[in-house]
PyMOL Python script that loads the backbone (N, CA, C, O; Angstrom):
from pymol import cmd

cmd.read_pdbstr("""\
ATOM      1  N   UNK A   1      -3.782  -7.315   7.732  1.00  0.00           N
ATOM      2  CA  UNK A   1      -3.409  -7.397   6.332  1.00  0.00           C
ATOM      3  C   UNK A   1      -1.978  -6.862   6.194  1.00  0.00           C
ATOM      4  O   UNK A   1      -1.482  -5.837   6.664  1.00  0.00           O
ATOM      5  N   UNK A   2      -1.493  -7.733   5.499  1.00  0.00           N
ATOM      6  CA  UNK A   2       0.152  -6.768   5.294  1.00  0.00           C
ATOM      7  C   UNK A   2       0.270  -6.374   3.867  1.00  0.00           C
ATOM      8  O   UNK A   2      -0.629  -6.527   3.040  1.00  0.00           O
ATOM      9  N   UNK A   3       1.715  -5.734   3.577  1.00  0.00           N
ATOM     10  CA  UNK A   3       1.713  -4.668   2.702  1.00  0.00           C
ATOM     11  C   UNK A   3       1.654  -5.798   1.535  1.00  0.00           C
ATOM     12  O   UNK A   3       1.027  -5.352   0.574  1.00  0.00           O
ATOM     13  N   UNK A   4       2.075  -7.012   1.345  1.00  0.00           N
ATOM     14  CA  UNK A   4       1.694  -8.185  -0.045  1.00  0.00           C
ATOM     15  C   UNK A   4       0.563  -8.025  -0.147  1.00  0.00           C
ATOM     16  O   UNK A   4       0.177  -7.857  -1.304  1.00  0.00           O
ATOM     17  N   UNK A   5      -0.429  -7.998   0.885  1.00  0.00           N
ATOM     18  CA  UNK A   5      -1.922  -8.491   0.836  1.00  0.00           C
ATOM     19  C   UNK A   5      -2.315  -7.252  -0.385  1.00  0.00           C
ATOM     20  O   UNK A   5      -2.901  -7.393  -1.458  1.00  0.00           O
ATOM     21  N   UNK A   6      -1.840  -6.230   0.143  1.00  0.00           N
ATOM     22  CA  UNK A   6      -2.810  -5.082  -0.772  1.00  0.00           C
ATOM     23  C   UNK A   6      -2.481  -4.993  -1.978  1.00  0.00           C
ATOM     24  O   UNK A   6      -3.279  -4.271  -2.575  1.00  0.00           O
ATOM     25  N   UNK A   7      -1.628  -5.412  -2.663  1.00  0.00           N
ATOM     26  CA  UNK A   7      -1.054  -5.045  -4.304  1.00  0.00           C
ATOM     27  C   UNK A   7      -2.110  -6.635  -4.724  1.00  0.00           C
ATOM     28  O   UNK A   7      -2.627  -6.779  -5.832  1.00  0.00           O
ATOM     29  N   UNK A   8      -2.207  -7.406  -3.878  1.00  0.00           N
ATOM     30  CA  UNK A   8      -3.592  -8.192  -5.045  1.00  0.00           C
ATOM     31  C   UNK A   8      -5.047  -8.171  -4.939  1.00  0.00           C
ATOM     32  O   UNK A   8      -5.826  -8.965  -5.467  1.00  0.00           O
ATOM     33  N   UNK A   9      -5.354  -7.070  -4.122  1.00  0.00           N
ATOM     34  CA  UNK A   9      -6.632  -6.595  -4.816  1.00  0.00           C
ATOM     35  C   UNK A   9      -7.052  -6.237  -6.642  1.00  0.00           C
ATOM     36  O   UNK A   9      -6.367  -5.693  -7.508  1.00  0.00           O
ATOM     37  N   UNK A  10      -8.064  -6.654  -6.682  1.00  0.00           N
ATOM     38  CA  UNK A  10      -8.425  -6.239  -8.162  1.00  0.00           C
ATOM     39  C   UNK A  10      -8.184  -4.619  -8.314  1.00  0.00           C
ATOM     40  O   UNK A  10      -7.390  -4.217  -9.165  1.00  0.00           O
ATOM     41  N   UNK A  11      -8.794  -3.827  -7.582  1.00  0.00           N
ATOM     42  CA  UNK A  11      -8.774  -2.490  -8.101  1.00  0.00           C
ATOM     43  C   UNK A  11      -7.268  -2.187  -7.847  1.00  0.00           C
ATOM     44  O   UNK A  11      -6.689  -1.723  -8.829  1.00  0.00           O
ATOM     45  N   UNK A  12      -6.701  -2.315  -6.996  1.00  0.00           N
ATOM     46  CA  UNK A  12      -4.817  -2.365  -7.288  1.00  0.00           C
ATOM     47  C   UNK A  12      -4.363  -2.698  -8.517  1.00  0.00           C
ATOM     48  O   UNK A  12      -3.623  -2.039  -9.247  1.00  0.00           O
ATOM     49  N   UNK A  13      -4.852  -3.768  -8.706  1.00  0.00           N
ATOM     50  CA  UNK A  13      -4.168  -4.593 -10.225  1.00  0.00           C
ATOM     51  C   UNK A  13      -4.592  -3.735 -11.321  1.00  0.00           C
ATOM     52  O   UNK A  13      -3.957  -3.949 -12.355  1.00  0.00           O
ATOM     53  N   UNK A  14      -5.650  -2.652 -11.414  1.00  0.00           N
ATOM     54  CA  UNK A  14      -6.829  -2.505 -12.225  1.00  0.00           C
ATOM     55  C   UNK A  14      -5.859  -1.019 -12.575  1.00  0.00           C
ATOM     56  O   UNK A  14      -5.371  -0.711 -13.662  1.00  0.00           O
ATOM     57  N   UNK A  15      -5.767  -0.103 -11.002  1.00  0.00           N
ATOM     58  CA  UNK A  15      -4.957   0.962 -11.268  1.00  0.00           C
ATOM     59  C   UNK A  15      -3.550   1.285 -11.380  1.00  0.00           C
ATOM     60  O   UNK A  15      -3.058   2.408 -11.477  1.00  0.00           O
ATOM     61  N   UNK A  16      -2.675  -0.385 -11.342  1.00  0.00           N
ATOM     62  CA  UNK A  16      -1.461  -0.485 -11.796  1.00  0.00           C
ATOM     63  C   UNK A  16      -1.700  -0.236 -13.235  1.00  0.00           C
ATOM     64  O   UNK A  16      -1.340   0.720 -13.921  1.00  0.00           O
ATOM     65  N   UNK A  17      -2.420  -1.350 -13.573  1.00  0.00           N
ATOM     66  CA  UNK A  17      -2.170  -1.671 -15.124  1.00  0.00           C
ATOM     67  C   UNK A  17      -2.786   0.038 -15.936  1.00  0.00           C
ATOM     68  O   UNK A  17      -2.090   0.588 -16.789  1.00  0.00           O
ATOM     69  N   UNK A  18      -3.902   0.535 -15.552  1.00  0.00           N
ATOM     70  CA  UNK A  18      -4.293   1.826 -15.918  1.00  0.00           C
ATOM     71  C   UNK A  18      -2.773   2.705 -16.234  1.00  0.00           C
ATOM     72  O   UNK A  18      -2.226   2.987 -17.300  1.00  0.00           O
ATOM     73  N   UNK A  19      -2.468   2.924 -15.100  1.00  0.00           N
ATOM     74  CA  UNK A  19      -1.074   3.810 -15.209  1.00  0.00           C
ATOM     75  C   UNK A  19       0.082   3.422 -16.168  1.00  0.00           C
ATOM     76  O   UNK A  19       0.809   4.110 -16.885  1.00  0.00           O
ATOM     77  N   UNK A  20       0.009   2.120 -15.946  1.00  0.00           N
ATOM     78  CA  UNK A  20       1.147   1.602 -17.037  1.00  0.00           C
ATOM     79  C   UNK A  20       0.669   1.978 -18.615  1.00  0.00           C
ATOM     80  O   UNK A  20       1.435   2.326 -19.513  1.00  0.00           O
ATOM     81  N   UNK A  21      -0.864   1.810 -18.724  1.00  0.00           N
ATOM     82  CA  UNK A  21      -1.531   2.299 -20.255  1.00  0.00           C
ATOM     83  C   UNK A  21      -0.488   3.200 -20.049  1.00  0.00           C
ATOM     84  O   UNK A  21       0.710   3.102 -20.316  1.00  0.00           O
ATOM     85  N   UNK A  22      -1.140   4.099 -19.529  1.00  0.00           N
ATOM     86  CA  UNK A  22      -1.620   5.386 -19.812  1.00  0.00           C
ATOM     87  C   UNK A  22      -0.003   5.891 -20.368  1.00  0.00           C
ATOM     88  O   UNK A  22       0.192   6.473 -21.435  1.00  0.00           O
ATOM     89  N   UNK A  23       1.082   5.507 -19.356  1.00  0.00           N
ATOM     90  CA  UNK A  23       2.546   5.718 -19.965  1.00  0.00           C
ATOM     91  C   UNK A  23       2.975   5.492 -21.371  1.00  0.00           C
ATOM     92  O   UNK A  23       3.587   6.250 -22.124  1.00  0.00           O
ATOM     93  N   UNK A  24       2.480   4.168 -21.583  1.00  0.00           N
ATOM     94  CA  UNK A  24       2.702   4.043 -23.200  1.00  0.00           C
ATOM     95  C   UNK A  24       1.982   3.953 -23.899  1.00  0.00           C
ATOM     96  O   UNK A  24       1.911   3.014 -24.692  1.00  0.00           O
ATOM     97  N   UNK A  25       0.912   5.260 -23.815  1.00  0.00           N
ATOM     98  CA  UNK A  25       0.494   5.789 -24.589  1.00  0.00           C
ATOM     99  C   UNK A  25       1.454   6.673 -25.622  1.00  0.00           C
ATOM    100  O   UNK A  25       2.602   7.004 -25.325  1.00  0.00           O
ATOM    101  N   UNK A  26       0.621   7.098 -27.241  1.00  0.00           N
ATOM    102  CA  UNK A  26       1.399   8.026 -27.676  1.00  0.00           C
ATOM    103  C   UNK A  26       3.219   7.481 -28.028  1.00  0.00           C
ATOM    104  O   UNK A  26       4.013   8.284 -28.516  1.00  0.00           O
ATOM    105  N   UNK A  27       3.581   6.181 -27.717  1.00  0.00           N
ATOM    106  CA  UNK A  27       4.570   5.456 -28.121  1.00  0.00           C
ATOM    107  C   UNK A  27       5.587   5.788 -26.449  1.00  0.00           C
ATOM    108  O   UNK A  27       6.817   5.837 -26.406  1.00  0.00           O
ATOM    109  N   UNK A  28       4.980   5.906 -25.673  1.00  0.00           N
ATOM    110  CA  UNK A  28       5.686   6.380 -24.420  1.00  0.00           C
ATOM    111  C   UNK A  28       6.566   5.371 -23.857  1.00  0.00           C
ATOM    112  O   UNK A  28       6.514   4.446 -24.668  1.00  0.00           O
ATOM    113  N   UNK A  29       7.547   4.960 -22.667  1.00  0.00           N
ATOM    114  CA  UNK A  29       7.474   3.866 -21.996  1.00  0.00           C
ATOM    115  C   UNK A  29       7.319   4.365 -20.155  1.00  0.00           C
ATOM    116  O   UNK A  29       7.012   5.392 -19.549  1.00  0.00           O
ATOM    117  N   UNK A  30       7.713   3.039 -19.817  1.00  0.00           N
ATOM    118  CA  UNK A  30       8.087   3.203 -18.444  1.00  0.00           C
ATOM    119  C   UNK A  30       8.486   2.737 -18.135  1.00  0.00           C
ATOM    120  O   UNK A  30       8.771   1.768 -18.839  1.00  0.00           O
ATOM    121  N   UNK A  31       9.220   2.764 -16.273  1.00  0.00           N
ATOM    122  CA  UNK A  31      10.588   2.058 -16.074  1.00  0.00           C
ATOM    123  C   UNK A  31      11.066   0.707 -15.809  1.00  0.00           C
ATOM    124  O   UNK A  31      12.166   0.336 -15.400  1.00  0.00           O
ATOM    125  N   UNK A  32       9.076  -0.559 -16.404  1.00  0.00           N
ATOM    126  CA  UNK A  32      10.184  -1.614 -16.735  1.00  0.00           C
ATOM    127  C   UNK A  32      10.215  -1.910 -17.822  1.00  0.00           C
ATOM    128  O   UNK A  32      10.136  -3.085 -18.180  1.00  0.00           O
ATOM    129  N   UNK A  33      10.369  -0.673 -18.821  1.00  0.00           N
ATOM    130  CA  UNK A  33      10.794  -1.188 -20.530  1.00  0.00           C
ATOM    131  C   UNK A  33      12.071  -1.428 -21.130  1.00  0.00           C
ATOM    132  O   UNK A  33      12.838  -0.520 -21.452  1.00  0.00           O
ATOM    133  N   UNK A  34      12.268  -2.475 -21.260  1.00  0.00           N
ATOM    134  CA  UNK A  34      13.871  -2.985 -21.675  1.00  0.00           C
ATOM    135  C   UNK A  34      13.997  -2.709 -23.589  1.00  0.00           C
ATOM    136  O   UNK A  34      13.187  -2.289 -24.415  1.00  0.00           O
ATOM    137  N   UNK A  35      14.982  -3.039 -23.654  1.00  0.00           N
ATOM    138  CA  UNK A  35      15.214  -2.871 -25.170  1.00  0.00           C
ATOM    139  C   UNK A  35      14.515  -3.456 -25.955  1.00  0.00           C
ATOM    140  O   UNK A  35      14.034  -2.934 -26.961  1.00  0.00           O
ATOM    141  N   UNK A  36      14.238  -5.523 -25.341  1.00  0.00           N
ATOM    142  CA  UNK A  36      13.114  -6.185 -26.151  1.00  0.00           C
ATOM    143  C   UNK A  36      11.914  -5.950 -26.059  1.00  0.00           C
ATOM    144  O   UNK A  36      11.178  -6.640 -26.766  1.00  0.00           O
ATOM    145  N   UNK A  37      11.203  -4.767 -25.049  1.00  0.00           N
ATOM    146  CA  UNK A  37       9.444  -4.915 -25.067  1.00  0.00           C
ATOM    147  C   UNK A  37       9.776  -4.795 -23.679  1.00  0.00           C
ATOM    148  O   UNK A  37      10.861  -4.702 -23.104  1.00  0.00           O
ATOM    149  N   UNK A  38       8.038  -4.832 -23.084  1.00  0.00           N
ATOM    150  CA  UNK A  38       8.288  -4.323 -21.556  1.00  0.00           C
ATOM    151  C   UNK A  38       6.949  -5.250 -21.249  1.00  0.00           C
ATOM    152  O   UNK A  38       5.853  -4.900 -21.687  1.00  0.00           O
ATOM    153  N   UNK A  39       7.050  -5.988 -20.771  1.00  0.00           N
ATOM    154  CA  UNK A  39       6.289  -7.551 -20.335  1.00  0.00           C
ATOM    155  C   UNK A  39       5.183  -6.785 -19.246  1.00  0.00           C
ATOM    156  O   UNK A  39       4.004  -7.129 -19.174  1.00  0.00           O
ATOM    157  N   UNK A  40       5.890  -5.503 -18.281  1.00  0.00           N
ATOM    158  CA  UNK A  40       4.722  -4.828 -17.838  1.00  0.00           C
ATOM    159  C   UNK A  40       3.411  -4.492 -18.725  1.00  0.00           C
ATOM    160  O   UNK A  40       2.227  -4.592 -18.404  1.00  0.00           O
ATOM    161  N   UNK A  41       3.877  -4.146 -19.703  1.00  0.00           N
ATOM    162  CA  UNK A  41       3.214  -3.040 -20.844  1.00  0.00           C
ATOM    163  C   UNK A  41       2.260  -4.577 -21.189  1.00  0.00           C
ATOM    164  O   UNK A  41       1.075  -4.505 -20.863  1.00  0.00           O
ATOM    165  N   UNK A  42       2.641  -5.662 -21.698  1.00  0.00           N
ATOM    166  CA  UNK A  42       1.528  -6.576 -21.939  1.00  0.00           C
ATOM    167  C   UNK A  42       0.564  -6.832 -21.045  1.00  0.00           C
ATOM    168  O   UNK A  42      -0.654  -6.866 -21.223  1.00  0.00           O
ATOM    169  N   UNK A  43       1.430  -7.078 -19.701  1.00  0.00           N
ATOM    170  CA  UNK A  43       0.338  -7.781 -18.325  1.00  0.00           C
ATOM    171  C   UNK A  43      -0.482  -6.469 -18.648  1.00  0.00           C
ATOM    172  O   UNK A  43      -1.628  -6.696 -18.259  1.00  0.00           O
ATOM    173  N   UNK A  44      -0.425  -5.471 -19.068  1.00  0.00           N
ATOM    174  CA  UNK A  44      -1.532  -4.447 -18.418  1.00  0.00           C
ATOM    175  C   UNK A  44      -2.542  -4.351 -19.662  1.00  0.00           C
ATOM    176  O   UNK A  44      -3.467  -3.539 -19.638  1.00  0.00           O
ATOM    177  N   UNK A  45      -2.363  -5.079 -20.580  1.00  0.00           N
ATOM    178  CA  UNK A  45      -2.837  -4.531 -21.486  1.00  0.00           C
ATOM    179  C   UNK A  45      -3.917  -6.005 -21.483  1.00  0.00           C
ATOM    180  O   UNK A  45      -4.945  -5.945 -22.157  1.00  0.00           O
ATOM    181  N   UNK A  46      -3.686  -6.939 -20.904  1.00  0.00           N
ATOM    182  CA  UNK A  46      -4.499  -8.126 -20.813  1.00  0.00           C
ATOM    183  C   UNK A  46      -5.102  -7.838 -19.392  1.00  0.00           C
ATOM    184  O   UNK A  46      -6.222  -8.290 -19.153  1.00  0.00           O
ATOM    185  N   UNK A  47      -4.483  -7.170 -18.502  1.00  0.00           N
ATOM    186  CA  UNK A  47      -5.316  -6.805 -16.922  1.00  0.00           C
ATOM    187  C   UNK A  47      -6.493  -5.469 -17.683  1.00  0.00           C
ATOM    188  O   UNK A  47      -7.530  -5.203 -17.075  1.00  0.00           O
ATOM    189  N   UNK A  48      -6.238  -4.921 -18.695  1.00  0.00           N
ATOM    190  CA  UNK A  48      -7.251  -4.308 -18.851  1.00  0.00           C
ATOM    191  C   UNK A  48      -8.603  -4.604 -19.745  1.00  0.00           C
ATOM    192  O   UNK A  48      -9.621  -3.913 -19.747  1.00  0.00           O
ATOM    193  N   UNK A  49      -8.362  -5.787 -20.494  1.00  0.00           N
ATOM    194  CA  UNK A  49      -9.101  -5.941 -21.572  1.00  0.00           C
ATOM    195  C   UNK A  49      -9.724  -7.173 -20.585  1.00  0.00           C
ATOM    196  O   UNK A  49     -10.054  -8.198 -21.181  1.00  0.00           O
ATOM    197  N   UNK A  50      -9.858  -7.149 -19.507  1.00  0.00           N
ATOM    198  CA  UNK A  50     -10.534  -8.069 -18.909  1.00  0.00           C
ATOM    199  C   UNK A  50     -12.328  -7.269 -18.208  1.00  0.00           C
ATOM    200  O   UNK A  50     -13.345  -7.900 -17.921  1.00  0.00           O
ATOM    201  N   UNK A  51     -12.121  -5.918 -18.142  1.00  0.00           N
ATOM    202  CA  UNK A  51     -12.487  -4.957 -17.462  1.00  0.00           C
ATOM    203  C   UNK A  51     -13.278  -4.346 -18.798  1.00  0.00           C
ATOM    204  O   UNK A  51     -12.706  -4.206 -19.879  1.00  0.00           O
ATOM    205  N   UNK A  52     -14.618  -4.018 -18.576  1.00  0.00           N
ATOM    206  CA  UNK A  52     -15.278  -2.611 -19.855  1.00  0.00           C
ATOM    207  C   UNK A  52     -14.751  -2.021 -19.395  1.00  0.00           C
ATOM    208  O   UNK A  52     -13.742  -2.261 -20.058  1.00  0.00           O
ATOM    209  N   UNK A  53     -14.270  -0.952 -18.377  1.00  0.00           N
ATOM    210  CA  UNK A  53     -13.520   0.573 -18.132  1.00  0.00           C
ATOM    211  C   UNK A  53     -12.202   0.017 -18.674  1.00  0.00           C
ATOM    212  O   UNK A  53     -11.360   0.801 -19.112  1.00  0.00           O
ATOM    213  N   UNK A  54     -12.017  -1.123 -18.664  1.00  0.00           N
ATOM    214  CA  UNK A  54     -10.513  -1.351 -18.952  1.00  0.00           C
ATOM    215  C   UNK A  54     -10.595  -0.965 -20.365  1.00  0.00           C
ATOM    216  O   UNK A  54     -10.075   0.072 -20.777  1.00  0.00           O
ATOM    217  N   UNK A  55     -11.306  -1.866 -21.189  1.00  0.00           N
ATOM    218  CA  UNK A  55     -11.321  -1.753 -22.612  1.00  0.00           C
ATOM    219  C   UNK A  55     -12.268  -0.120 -23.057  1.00  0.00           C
ATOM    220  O   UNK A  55     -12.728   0.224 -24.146  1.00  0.00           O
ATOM    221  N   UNK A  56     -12.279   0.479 -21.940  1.00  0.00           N
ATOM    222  CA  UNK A  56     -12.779   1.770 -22.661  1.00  0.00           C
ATOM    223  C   UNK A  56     -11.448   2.509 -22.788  1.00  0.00           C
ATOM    224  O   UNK A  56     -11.119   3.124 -23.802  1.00  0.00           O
ATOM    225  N   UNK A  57     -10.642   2.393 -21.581  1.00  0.00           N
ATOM    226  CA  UNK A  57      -9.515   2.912 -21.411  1.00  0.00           C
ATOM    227  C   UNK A  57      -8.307   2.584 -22.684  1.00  0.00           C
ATOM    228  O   UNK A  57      -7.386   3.251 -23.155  1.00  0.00           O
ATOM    229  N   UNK A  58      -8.742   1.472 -22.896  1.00  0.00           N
ATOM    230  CA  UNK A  58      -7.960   0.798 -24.230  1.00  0.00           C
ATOM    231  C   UNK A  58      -7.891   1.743 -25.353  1.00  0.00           C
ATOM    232  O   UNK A  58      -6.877   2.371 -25.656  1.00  0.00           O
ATOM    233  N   UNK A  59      -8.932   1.805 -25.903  1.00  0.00           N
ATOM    234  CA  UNK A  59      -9.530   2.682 -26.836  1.00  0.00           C
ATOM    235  C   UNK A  59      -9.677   3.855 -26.905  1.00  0.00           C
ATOM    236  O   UNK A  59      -9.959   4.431 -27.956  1.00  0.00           O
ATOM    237  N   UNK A  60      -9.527   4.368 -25.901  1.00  0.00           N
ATOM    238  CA  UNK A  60      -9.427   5.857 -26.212  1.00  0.00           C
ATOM    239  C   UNK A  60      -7.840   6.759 -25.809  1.00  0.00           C
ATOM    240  O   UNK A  60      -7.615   7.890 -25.379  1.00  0.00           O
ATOM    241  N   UNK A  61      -7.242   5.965 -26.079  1.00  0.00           N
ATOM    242  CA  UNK A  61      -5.450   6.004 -25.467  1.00  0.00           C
ATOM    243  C   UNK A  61      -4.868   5.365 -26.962  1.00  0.00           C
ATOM    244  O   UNK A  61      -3.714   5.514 -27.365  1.00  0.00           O
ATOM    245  N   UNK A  62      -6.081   4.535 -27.754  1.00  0.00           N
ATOM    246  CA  UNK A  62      -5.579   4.134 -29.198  1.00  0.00           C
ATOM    247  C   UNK A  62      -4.257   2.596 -28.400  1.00  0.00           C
ATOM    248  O   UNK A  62      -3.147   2.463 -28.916  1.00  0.00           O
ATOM    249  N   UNK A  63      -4.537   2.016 -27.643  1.00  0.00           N
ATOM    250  CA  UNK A  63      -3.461   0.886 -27.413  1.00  0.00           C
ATOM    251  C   UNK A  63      -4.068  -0.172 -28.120  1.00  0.00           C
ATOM    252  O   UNK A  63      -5.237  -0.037 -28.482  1.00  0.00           O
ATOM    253  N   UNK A  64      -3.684  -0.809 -28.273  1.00  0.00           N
ATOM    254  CA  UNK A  64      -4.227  -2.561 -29.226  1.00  0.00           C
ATOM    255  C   UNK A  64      -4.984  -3.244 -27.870  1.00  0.00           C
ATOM    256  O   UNK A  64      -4.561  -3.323 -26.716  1.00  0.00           O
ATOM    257  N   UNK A  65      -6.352  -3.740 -28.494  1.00  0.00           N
ATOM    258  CA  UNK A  65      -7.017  -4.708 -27.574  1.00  0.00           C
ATOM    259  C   UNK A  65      -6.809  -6.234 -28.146  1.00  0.00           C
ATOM    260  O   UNK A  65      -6.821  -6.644 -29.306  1.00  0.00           O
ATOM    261  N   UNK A  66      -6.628  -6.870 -26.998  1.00  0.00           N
ATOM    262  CA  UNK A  66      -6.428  -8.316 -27.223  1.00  0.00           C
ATOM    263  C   UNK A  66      -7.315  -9.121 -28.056  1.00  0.00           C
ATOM    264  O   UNK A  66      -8.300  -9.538 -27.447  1.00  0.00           O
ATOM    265  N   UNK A  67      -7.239  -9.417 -29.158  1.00  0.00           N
ATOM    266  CA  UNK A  67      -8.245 -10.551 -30.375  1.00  0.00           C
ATOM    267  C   UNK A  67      -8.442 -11.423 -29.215  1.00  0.00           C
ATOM    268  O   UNK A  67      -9.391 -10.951 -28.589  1.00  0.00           O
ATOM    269  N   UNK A  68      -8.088 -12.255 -28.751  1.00  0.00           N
ATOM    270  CA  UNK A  68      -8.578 -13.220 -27.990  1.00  0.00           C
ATOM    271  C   UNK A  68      -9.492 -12.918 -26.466  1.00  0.00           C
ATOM    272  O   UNK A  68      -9.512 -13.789 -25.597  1.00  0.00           O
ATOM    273  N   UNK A  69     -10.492 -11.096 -26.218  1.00  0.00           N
ATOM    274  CA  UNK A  69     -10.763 -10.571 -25.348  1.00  0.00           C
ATOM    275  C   UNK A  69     -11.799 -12.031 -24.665  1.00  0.00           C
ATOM    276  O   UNK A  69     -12.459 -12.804 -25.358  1.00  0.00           O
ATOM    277  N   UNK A  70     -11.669 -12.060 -23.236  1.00  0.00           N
ATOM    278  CA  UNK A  70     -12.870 -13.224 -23.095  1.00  0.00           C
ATOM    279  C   UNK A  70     -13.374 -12.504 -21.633  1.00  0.00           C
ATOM    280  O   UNK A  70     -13.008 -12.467 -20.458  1.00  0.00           O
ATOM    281  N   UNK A  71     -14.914 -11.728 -22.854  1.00  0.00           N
ATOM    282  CA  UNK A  71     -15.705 -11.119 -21.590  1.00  0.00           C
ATOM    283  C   UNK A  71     -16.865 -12.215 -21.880  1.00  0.00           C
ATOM    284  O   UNK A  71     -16.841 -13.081 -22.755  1.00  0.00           O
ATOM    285  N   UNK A  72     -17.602 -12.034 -21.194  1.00  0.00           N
ATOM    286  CA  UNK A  72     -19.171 -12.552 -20.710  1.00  0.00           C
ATOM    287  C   UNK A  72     -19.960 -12.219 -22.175  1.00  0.00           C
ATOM    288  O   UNK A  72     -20.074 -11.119 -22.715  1.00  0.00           O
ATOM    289  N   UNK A  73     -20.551 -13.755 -22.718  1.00  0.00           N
ATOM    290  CA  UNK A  73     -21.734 -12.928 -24.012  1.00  0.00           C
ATOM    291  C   UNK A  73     -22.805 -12.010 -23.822  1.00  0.00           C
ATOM    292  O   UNK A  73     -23.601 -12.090 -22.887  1.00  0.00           O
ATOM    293  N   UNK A  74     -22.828 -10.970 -24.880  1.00  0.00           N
ATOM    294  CA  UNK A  74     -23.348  -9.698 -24.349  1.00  0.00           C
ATOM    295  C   UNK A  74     -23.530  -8.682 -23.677  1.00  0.00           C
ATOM    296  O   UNK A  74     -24.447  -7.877 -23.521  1.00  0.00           O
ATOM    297  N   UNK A  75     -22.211  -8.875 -23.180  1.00  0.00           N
ATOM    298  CA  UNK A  75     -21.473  -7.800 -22.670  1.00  0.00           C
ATOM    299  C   UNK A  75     -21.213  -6.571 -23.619  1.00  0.00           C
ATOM    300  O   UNK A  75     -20.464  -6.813 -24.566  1.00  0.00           O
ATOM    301  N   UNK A  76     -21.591  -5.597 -23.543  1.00  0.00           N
ATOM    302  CA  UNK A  76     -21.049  -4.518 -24.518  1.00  0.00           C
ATOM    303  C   UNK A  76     -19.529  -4.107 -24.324  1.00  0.00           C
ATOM    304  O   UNK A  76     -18.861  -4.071 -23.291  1.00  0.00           O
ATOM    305  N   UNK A  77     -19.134  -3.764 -25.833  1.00  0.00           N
ATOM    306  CA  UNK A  77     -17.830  -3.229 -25.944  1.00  0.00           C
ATOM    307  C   UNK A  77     -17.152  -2.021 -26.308  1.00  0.00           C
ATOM    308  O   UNK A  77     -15.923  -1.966 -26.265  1.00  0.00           O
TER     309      UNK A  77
END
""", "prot")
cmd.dss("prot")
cmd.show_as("cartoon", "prot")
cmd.util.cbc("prot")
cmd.orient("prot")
């Protein structure tokens, strides 16, 4: 496996996007936030609302969950 292989695992993708929350939380950023918005800060916020820990993580950090969330029917939220 080489070092590409490992950044696309799910739980990679899962604890990128976590960390990126977690930064802009509280109105925070991180270092790929440009002046217009930080395109990181979205991918993570749709890599998390894909996930229940994701969307628990959502919610209790107060970040906006995606209106258009598409989990499984009856899935709890």
């Amino acid at each position: 496996m080489t070092s590409t292989d490992d950044g696309d695992r799910p739980v990679d993708r899962f604890e990128s996007a976590r960390n990126t929350a977690l930064q802009h939380r509280d109105g925070g950023t991180c270092f790929h936030c440009q002046t217009g918005g930080c395109g990181q800060h979205a991918w993570a916020i749709e890599e998390l609302a894909r996930h229940p820990g994701g969307l628990k993580l959502l919610r209790k950090v107060g970040l906006p969950i995606p209106s258009d969330e598409s989990t499984e029917e009856g899935q709890p939220r």
